[in-house]
Backbone bond lengths (Angstrom), bond angles and torsions (degrees), N, CA, C in turn:
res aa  C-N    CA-C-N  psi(-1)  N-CA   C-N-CA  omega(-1)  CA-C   N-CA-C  phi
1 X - - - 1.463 - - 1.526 110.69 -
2 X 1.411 141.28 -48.69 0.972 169.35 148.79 1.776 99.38 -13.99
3 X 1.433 101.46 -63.03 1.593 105.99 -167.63 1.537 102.20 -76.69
4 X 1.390 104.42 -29.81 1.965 92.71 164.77 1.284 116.47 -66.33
5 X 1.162 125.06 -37.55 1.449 114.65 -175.84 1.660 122.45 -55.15
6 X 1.578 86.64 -47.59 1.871 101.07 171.71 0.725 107.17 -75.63
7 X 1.448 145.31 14.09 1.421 147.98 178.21 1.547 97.24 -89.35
8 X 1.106 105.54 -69.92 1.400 137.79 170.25 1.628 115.29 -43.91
9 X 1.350 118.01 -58.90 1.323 99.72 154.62 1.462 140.13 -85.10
10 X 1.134 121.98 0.05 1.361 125.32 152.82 1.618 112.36 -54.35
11 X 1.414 112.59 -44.41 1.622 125.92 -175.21 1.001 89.11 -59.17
12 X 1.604 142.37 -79.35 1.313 144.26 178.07 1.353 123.73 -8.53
13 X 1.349 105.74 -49.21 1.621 125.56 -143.73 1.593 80.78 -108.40
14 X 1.246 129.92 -7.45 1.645 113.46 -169.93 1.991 91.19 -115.56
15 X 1.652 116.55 -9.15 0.955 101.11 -176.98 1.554 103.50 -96.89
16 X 1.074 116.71 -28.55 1.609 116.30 -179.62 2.020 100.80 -73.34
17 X 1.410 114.01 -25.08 1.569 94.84 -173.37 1.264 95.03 -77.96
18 X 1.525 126.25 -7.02 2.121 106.57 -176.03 1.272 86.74 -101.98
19 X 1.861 132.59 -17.75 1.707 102.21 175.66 1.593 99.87 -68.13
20 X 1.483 144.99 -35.51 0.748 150.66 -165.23 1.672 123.12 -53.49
21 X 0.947 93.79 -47.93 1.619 130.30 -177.48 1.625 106.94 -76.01
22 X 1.665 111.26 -37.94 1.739 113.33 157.18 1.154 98.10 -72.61
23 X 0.839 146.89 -64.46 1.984 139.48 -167.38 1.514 112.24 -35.76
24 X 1.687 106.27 -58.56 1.295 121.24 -176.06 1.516 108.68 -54.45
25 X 1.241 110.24 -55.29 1.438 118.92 174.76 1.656 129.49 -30.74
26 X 1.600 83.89 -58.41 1.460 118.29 178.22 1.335 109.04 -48.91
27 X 1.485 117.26 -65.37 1.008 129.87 -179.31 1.745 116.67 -54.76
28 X 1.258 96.54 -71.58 1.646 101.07 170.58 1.739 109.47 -43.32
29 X 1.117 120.55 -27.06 1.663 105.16 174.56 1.393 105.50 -95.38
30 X 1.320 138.53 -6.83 1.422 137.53 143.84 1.678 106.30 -49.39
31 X 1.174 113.86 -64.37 1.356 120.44 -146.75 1.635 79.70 -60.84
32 X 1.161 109.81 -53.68 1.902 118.86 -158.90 2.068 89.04 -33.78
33 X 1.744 107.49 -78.32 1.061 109.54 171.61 1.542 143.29 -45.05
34 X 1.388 114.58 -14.79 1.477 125.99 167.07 1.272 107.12 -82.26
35 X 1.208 137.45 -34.02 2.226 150.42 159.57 1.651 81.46 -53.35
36 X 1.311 120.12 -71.95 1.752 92.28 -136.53 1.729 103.62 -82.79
37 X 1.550 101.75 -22.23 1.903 89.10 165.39 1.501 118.53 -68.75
38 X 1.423 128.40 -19.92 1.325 141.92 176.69 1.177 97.41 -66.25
39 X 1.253 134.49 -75.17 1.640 148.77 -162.20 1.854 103.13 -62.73
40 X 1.681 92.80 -37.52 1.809 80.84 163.27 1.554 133.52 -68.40
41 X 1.590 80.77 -47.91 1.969 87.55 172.46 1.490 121.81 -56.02
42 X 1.908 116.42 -16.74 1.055 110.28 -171.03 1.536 105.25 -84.38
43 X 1.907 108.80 -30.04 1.195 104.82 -164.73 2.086 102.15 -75.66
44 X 1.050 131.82 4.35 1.425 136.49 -169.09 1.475 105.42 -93.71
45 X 1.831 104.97 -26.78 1.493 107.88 -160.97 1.540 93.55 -88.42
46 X 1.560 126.34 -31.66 1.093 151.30 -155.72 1.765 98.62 -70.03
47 X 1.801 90.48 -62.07 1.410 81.87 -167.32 1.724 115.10 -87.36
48 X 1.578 108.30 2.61 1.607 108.07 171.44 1.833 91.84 -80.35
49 X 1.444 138.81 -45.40 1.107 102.88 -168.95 1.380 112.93 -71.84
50 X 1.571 128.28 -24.92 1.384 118.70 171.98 1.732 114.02 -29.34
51 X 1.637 96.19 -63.82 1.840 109.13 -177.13 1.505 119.74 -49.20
52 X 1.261 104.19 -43.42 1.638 114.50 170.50 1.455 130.09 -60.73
53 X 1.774 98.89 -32.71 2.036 104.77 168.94 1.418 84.01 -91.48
54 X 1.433 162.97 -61.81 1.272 126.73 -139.02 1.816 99.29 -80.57
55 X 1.290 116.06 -5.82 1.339 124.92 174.94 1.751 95.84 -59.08
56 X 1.431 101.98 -63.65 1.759 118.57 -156.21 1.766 86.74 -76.43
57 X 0.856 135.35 -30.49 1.305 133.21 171.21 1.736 113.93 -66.53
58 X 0.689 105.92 -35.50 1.603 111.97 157.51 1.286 147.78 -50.49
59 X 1.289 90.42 -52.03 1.888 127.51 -170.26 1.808 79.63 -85.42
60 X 1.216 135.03 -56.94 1.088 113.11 -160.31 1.394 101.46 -102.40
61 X 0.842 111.98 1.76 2.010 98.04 144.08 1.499 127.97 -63.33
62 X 1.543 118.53 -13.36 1.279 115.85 178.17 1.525 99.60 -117.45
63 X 1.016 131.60 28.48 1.645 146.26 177.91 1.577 92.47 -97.20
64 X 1.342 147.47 -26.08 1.179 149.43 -136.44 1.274 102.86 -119.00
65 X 1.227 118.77 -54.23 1.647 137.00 172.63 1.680 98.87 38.63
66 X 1.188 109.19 88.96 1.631 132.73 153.21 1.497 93.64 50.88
67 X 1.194 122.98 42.18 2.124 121.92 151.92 1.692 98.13 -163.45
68 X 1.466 92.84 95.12 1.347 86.27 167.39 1.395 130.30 -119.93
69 X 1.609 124.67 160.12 1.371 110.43 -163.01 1.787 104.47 -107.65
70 X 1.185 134.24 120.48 1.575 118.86 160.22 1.485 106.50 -98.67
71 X 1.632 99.34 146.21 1.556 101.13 175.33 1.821 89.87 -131.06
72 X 1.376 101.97 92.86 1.695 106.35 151.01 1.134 126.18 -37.68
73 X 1.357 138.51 103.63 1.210 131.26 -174.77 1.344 94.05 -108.59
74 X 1.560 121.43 178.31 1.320 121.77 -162.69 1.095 153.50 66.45
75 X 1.768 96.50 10.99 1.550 117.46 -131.83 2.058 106.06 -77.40
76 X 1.080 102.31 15.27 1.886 104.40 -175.21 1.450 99.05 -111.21
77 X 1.032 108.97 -38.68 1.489 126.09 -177.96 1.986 92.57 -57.01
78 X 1.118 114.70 -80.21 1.006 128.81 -170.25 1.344 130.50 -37.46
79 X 1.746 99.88 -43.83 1.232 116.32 175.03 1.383 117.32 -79.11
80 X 1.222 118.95 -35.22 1.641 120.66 169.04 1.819 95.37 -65.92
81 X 0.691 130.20 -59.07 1.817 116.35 -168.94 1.908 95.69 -64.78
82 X 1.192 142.65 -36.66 1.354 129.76 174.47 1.747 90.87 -60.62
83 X 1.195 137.43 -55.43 1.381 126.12 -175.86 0.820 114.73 -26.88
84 X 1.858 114.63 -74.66 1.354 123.42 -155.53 1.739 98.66 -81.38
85 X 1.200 142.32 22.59 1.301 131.67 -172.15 1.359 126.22 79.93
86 X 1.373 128.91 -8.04 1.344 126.63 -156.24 1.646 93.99 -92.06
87 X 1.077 123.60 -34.49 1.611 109.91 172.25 1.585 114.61 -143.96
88 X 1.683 100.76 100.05 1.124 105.94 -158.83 2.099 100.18 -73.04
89 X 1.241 90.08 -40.54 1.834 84.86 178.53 1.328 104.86 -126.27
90 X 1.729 94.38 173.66 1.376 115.62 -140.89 1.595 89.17 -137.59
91 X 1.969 135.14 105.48 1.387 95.63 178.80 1.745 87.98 -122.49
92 X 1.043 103.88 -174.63 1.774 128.46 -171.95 1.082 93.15 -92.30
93 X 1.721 103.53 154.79 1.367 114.16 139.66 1.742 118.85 -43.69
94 X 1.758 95.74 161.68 1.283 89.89 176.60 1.554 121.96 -89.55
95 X 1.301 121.70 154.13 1.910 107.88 179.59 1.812 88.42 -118.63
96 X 1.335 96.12 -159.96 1.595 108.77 179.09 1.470 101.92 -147.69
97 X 1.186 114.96 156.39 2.101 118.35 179.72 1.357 94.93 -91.44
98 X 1.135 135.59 -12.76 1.319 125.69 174.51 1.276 133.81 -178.63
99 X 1.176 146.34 175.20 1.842 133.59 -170.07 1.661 94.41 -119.95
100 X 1.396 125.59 89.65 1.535 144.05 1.69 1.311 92.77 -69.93
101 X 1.531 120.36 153.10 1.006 134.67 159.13 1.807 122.44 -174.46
102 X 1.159 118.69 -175.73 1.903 117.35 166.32 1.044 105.64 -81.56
103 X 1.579 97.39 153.29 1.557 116.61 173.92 1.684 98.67 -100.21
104 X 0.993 107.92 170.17 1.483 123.65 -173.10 1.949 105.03 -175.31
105 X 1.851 84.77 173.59 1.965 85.78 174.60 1.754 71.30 -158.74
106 X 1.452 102.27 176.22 1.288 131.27 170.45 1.673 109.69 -114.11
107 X 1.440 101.06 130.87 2.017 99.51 170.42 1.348 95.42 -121.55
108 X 1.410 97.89 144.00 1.476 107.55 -174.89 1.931 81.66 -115.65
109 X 1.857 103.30 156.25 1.498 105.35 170.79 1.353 86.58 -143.46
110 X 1.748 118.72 109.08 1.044 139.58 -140.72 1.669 98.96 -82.94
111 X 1.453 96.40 -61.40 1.450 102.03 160.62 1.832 139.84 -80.26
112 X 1.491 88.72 32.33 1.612 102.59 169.05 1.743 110.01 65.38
113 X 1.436 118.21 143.31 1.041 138.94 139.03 1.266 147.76 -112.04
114 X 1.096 129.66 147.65 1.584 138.54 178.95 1.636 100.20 86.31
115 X 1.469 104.55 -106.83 1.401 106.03 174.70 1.090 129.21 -93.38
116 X 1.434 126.93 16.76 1.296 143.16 -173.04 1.859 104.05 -120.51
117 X 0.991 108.27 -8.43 1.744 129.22 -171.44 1.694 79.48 -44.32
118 X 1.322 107.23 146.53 1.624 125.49 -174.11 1.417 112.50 27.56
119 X 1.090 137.80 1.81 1.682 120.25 177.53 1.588 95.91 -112.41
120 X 1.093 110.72 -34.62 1.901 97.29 -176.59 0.874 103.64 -150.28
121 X 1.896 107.21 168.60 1.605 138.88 175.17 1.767 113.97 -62.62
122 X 0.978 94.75 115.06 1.213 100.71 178.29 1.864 127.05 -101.31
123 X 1.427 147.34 93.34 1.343 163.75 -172.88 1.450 99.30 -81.45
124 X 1.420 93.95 149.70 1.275 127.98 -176.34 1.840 116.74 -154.33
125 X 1.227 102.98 133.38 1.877 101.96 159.42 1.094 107.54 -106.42
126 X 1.387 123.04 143.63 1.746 127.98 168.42 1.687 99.03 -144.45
127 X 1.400 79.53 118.19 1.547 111.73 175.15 1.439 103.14 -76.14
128 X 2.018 116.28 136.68 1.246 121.38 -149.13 1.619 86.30 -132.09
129 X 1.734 96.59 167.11 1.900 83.45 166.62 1.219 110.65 -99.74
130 X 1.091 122.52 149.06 1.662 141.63 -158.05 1.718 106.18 -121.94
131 X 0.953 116.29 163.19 1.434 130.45 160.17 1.661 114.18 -52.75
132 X 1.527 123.62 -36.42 1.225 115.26 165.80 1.237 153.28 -82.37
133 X 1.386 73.37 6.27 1.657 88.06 -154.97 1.816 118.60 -52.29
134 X 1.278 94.05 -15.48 1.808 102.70 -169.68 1.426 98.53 -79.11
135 X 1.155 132.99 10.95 1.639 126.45 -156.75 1.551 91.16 -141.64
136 X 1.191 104.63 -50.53 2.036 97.35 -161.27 1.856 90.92 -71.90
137 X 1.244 104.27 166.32 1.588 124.96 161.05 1.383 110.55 -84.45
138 X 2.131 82.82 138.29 1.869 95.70 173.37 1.696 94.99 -126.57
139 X 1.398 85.34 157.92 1.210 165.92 -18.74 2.180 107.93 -37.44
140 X 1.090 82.26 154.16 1.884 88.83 168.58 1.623 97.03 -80.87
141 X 1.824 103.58 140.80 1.712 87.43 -179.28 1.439 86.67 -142.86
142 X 1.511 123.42 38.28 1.555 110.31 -178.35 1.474 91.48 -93.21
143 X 1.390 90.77 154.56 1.868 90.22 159.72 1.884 123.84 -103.06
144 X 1.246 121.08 160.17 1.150 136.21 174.61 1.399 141.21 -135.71
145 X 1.358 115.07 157.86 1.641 132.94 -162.26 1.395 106.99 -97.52
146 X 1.062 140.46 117.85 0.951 140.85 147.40 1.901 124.79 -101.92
147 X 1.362 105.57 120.45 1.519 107.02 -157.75 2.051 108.84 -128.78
148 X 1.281 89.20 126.29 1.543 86.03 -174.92 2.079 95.45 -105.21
149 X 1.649 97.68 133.72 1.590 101.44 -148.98 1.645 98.36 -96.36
150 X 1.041 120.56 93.38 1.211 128.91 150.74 1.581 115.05 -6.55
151 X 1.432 161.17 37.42 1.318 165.59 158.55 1.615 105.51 4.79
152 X 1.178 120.20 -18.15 1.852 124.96 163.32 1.600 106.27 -44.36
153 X 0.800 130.01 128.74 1.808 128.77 -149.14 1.871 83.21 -140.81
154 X 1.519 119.64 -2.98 1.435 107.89 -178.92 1.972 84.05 -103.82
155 X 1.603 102.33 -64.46 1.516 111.89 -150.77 1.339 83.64 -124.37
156 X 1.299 121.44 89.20 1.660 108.37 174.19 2.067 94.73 -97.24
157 X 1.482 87.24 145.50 1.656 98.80 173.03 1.702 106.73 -116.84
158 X 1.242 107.89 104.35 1.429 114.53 -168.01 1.444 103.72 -68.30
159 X 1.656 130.50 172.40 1.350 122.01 -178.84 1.731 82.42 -138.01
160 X 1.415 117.76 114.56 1.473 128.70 -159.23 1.519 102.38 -133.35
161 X 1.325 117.81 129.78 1.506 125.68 155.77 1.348 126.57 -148.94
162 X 1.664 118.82 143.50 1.181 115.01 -165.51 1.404 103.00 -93.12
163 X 1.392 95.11 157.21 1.993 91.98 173.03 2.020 101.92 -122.12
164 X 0.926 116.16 158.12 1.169 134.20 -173.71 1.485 132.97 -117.30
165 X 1.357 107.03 102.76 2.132 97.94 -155.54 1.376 88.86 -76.69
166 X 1.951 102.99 144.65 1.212 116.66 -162.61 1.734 89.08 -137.09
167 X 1.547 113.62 80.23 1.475 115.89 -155.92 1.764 105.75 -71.97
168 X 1.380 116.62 24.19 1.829 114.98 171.08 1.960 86.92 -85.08
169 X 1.118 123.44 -35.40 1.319 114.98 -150.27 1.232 115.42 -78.36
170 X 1.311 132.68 164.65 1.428 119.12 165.46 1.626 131.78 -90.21
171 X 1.374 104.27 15.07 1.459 95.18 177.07 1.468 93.63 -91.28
172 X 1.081 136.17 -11.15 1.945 129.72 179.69 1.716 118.31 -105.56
173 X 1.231 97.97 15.47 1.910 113.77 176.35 1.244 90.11 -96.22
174 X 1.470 97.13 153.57 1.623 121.43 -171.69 2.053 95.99 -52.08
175 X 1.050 109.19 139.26 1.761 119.27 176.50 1.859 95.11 -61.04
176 X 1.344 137.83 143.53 1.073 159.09 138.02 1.390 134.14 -79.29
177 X 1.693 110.07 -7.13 1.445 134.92 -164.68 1.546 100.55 -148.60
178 X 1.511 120.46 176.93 1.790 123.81 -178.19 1.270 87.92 -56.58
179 X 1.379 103.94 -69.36 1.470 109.68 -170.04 1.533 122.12 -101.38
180 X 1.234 124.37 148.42 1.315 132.84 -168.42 1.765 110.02 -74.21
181 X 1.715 128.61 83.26 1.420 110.28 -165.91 1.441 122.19 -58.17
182 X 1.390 136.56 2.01 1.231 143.95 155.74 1.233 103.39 -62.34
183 X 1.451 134.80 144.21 1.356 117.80 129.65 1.474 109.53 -131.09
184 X 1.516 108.30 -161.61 1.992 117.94 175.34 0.978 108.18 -90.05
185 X 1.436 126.44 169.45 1.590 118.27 121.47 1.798 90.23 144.31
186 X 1.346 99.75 -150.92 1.470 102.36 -160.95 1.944 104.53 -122.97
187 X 1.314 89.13 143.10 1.186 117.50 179.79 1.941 112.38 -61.60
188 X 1.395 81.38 -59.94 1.262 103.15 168.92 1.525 154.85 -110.79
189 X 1.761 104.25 47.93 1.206 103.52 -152.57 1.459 134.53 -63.59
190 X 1.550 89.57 -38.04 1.769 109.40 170.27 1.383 113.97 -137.78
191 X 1.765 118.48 137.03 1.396 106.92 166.34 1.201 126.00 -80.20
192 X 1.551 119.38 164.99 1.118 116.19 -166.92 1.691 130.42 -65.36
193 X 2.051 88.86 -20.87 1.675 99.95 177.00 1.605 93.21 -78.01
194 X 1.255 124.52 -49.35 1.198 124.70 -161.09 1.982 111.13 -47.10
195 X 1.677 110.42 -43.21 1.192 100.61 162.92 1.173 152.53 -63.96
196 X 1.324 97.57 3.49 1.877 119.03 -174.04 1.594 103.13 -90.78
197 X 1.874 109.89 -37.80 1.146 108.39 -154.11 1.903 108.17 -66.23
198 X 0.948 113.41 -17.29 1.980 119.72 177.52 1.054 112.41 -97.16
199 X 1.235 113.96 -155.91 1.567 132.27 143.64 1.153 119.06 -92.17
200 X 1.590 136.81 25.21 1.274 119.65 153.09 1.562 135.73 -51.46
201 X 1.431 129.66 17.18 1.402 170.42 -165.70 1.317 104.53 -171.48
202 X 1.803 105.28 94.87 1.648 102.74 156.15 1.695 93.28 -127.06
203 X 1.135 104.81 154.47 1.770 107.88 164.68 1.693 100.93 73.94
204 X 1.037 117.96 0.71 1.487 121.21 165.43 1.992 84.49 89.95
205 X 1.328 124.68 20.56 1.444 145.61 165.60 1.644 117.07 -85.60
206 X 1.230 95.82 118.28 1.601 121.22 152.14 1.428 129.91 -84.35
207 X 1.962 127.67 98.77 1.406 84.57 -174.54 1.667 88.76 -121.22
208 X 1.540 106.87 155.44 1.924 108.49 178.54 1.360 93.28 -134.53
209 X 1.287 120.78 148.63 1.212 134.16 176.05 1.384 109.64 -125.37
210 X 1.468 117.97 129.90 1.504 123.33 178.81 1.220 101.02 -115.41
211 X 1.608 122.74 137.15 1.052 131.72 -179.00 1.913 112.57 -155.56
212 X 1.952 88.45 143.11 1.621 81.40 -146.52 2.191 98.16 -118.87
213 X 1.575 90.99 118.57 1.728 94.43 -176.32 1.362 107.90 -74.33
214 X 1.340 110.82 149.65 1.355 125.74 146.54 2.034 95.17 97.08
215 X 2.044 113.71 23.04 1.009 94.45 -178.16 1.518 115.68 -123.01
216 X 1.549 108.86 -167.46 1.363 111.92 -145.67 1.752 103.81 -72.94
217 X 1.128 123.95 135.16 1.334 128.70 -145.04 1.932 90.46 -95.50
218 X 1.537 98.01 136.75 1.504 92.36 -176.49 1.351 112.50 -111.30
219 X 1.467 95.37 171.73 1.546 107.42 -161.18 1.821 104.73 -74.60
């Protein structure tokens, strides 16, 4: 009598561990489906805020209209990693010369290239494709300022140079890519002692201002 019972509850105990084992199942293929609708909804939220900053990235590209200001912040940090190689450039947001107008950004290569490689800052403009591009004229042939801002608020001595569109070249042909991999500018704009000697570094701050003559005047 005894061995029927344990017969009997073993049966018991073997029918509740396979209801058990459907539950688990159940569940675990819920859970499976509650992850990948989760992980979907995240990837929708992900890529609407992508659309929404290159939206706000946009809108304030024409906030700038051909004078724009960058203020490098971080600027020790930065320059020790351009030292050691880990980030040879540095580029801006993008601005525009005008509402229609080109898009552009500024790259700074903190620790210099070509012939400026370890002794100086090296600038660049690279013309980007923009929303106008079907309307404005190419080659780009305005010219521009590029100005590293002295932070001396008594006697500031600005460090200023013009650049000159030279429309045979390819950094001023219509962009074929986001960004145009040509760009302008100077090899050698400032040396590295030369930036110590001011306040062109205050607040552990970089500020350069690009500003563009002869352009389309905004509303």
């Amino acid at each position: 009598m005894s061995s029927r019972l344990e017969t009997k509850r073993l049966n018991n105990l073997e029918i509740k561990v396979s209801q058990l084992q459907t539950v688990t199942e159940m569940c675990r293929s819920e859970i499976k489906q509650t992850k990948s609708e989760t992980n979907g909804r995240f990837d929708t939220i992900e890529q609407r805020i992508t659309e929404q900053n290159n939206v706000i990235t946009e809108i304030s590209a024409r906030v700038w209209c051909g004078k724009f200001i960058w203020r490098i912040t971080n600027f020790e940090q930065l320059f020790r990693q351009a030292k050691s190689g880990d980030q040879t450039a540095l580029h801006s947001q993008p601005f525009y010369t005008g509402v229609p107008g080109y898009k552009m950004c500024l790259r700074v290569n903190l620790n210099g290239i070509d012939s400026g490689s370890n002794t100086h800052v090296s600038m660049f403009v690279h013309l980007m494709q923009g929303e106008f591009d079907n309307i404005v004229s190419w080659p780009f042939s305005s010219g521009l300022e590029i100005t590293i801002m002295d932070q001396d608020q008594a006697n500031p001595v600005n460090i200023k140079e013009e650049l000159f569109a030279r429309p045979t070249l390819q950094a001023f042909l219509r962009p074929n890519m986001p960004r145009n991999h040509k760009g302008y500018g100077y090899v050698e704009m400032i040396t590295h002692h030369a930036l110590r000697t001011r306040k062109y570094i205050l607040n552990d701050t970089m500020v350069v201002k690009v500003e563009i003559k002869n352009r389309i005047a905004c509303p």
